[in-house]
C-alpha positions as CSV (number, residue, x, y, z in Angstrom):
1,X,0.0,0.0,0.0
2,X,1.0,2.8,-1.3
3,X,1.6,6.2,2.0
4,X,1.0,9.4,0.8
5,X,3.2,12.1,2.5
6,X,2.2,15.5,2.7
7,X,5.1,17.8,3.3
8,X,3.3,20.9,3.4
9,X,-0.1,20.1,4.2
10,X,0.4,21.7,8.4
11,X,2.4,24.4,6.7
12,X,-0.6,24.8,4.5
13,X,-3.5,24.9,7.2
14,X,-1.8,27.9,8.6
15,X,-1.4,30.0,5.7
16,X,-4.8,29.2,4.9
17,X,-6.5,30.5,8.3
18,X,-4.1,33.6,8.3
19,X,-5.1,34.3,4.9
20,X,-8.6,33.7,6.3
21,X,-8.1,36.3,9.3
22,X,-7.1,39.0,6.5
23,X,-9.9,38.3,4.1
24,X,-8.1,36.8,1.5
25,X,-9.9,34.0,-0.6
26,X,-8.1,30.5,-1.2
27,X,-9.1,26.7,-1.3
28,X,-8.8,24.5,1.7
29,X,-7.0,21.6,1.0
30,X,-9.9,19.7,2.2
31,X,-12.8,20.7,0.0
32,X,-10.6,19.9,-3.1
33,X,-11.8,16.4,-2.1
34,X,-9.6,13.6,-4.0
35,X,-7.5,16.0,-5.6
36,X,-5.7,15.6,-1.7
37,X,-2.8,18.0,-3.2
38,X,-3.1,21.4,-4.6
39,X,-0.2,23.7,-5.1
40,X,0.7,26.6,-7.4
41,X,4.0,27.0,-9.6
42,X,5.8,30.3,-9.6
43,X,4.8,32.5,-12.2
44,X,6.4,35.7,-13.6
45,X,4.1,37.9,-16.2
46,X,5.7,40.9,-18.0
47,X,5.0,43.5,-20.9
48,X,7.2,44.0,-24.5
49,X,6.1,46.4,-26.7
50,X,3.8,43.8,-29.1
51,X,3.0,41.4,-26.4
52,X,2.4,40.2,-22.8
53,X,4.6,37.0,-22.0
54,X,4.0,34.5,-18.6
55,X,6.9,32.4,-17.5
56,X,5.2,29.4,-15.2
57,X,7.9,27.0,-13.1
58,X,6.9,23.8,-14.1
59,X,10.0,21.2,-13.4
60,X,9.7,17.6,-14.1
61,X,6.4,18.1,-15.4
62,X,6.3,17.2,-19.5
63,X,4.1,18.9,-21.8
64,X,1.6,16.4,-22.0
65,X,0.3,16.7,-18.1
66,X,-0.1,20.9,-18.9
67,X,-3.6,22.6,-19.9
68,X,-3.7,26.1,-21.0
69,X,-7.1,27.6,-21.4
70,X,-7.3,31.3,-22.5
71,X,-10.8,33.2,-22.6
72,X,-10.7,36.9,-22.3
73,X,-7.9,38.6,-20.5
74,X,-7.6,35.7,-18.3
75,X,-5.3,32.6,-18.7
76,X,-5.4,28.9,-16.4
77,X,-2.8,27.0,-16.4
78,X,-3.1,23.5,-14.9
79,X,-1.4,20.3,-14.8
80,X,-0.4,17.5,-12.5
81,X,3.2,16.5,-11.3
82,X,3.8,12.7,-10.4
83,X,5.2,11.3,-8.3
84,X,8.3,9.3,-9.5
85,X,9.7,7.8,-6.3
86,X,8.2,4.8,-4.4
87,X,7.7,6.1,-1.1
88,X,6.7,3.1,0.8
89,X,10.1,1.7,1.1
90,X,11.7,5.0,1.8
91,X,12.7,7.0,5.1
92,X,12.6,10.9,4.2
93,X,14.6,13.3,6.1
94,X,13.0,16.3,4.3
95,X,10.5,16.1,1.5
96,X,9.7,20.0,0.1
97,X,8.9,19.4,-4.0
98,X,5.2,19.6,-4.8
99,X,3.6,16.9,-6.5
100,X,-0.1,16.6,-7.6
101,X,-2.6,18.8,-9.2
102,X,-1.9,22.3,-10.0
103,X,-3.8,25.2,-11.0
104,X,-3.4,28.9,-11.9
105,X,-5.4,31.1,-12.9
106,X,-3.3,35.0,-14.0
107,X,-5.6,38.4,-14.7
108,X,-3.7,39.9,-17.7
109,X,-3.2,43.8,-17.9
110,X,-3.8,44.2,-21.1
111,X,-6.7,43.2,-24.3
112,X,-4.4,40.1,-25.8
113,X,-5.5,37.8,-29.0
114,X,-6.6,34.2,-28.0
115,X,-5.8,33.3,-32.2
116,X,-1.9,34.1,-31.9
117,X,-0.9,32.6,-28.6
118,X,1.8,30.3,-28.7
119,X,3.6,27.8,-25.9
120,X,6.7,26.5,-25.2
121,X,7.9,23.9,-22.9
122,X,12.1,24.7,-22.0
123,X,14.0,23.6,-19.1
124,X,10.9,23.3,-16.9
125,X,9.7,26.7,-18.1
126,X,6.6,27.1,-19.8
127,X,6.7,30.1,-21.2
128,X,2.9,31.5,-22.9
129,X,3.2,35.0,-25.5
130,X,-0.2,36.1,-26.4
131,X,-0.1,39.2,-28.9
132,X,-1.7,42.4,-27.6
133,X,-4.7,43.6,-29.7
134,X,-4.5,47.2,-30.1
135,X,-7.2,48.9,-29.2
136,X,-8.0,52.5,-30.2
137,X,-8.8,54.8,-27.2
138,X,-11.7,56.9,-28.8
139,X,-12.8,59.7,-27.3
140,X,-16.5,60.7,-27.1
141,X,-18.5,62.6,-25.4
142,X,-21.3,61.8,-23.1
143,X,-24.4,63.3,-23.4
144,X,-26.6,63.9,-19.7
145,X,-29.8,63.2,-20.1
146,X,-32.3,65.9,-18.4
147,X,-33.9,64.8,-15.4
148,X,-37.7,65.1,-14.6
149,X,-36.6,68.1,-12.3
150,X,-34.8,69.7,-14.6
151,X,-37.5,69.7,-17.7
152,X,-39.8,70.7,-15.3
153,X,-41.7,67.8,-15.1
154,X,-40.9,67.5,-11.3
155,X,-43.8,70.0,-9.9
């Protein structure tokens, strides 16, 4: 039989009911159900000139256990990361890599183009470009519609 070990899952309680005193929103490791472990990679997200690019940690994972789902300015990224050691006949002494499901979910800062986003699994990077769609800032004016008061309608 197979022991799971969860290295971070105490570590994990507490973040959780900090993050819980401050009003921030997370999961509970608990009411992901059989999922049992749920962690996010690092993830960097910067701006060029033509496009927005994310750089997601992803070591030991290969491309075919990644998801990336785009719709409007927001981007998942999920996966799972196996575990490759048998862990039953083992003794750690410290145990700190994640393995299991993942999933992130990044806000981007700017209008991108779902049609020209490209992927690319290097080195444990994944690294997503989508093209920014250039929007033109048009400005108009807003007409204020009379009120009953003002048309005289109010007495």
């Amino acid at each position: 039989m197979k022991k799971k070990i969860r290295p971070v899952a105490r570590v994990f309680k507490v973040e959780a009911e900090i993050r819980e005193v401050t009003g921030e929103i997370v999961f509970k490791r608990e009411s992901l159900g059989s999922l049992e472990l749920f962690w996010e990679p690092a993830v960097d997200v910067y701006e060029k000139e033509q496009e927005v690019v994310v750089e997601v940690e992803v070591p030991g994972i290969p491309a075919k256990n990644l998801r990336i789902i785009q719709w409007g300015n927001r981007l998942e990224i999920s996966g799972i990361k196996k575990e490759v050691v048998e862990a039953e006949k083992l003794k750690f002494h410290r145990l700190e890599r994640e393995m299991g499901f993942f999933r992130k979910e990044i806000v981007l800062p700017v209008p991108v183009s779902p049609e020209k986003t490209t992927a690319v699994l290097e080195n444990g990077v994944l690294t997503i470009v989508l093209k920014k769609i250039k929007k033109a800032n048009k400005e108009i004016e807003v007409k204020i519609q009379k009120s009953n008061e003002e048309s005289g309608g109010g007495q």
